[in-house]
C-alpha atoms as one frame of an Amber mdcrd trajectory, in Angstrom:
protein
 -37.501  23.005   5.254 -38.866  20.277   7.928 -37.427  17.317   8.361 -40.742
  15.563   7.211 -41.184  17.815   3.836 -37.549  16.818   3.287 -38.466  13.428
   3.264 -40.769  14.006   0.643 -39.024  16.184  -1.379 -36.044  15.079  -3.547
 -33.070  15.856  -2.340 -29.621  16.743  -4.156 -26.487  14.612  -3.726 -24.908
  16.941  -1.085 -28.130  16.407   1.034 -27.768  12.851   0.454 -24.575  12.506
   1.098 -25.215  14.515   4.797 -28.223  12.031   5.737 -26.637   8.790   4.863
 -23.112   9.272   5.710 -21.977   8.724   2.317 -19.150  10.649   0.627 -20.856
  12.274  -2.915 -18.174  10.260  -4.891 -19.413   6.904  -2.718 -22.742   7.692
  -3.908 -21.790   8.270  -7.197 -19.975   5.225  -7.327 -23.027   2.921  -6.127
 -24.884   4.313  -8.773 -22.275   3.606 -11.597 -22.123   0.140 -10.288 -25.775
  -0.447  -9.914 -26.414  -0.404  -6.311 -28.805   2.511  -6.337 -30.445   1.964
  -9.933 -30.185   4.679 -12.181 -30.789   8.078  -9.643 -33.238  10.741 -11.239
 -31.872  14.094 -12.569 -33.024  17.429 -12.589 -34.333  18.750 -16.308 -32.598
  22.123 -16.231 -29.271  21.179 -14.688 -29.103  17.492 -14.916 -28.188  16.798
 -11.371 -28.908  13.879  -9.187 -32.494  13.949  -7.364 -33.036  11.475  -4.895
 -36.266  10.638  -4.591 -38.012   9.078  -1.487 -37.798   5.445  -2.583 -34.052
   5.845  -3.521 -33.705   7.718  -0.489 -34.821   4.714   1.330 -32.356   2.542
  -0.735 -29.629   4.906   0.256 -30.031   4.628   4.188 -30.561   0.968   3.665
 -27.076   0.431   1.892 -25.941   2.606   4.973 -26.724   0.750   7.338 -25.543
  -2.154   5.582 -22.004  -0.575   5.452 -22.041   0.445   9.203 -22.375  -2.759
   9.937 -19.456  -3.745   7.968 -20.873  -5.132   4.852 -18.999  -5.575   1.971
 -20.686  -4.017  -1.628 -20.734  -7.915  -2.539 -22.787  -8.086   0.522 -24.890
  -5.299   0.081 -25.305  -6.554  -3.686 -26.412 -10.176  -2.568 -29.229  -8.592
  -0.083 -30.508  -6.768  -3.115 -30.467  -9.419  -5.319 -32.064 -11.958  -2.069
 -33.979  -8.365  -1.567 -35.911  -8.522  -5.551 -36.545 -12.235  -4.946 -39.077
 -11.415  -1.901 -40.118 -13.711   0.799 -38.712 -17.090  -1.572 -35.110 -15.717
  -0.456 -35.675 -15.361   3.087 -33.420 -18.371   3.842 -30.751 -16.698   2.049
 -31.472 -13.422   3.559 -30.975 -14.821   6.939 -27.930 -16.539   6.002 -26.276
 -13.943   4.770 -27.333 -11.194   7.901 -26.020 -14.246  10.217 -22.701 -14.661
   8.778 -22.162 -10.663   8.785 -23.101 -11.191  12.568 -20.780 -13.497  13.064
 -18.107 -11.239  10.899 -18.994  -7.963  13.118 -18.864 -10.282  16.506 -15.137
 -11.401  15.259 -14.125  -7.452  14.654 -15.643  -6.714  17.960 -13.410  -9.475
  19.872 -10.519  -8.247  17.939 -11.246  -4.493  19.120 -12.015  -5.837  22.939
  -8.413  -7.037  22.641  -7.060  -4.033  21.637  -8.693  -2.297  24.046  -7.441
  -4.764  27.000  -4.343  -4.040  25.880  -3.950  -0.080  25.460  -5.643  -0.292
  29.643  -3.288  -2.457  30.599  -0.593  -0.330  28.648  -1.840   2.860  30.542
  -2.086   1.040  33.845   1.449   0.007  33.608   2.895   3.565  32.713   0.425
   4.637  35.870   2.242   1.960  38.380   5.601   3.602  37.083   4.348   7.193
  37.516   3.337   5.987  41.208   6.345   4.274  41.653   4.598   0.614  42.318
   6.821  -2.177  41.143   4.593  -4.863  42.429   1.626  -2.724  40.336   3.993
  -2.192  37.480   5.221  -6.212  36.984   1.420  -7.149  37.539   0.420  -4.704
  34.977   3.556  -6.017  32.717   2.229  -9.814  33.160  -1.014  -8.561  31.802
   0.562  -6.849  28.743   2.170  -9.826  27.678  -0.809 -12.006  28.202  -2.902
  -9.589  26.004   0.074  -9.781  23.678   0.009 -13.559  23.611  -3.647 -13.653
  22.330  -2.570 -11.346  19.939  -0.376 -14.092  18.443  -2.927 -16.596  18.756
  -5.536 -14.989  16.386  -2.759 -14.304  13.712
């Protein structure tokens, strides 16, 4: 089946599940709680179809959780989401402050990663035998380590 008649068509919860990124039980749980609306079923074997238009719902809520947002989150942009363009306000407010959220988580990871280099290049200066190399390297460890402190 293409890609494009796959679109069209609806798909089961495995496929889902492979396109969005979702585990089956996480999209089984968004239904139960409402996210996704009450999903279609098959007549003869009452499984889940996933039409286009939850489909679309799906890969939104995706990329909402890539980018780190909460199911209160995603729940607030579908609420803001119903209201239309009289929530836009609130719409931007609440993509901002998940900006802000992911930009926090990204510093925090930028840190981590400082430190596992500086880590490695310290273990390197005492593989070459470099003590000037290896105290440098050590200097930076604890700096990194300091910060760490500091955002606790």
């Amino acid at each position: 089946m293409s890609a494009t008649t796959q679109q069209a068509a609806d798909l089961t919860i495995q496929e889902m599940a492979r396109r969005s990124g979702f585990a089956e039980s996480t999209l089984r749980y968004y239904e139960k709680i409402g996210l996704l609306g009450p999903v279609a079923r098959d007549e003869s074997s009452g499984h889940r179809r996933y039409g286009p238009a939850t489909a679309d719902r799906v890969e939104a809520l995706s990329c909402l959780r890539s980018a780190g947002m909460t199911v209160s989150g995603m729940r607030r942009y579908l609420d803001l989401l119903a209201q239309g363009d009289s929530a836009a306000a609130e719409q931007r407010d609440l993509f901002a402050g998940q900006a802000e959220v992911l930009a926090a988580d990204i510093e925090q990871l930028q840190l981590r990663l400082t430190y596992l280099r500086r880590k490695a290049d310290l273990w390197d200066a005492r593989v070459r035998g470099d003590t000037a190399a290896e105290k440098q390297a050590a200097d930076e460890v604890l700096d990194v380590m300091r910060q760490f402190r500091l955002r606790l």
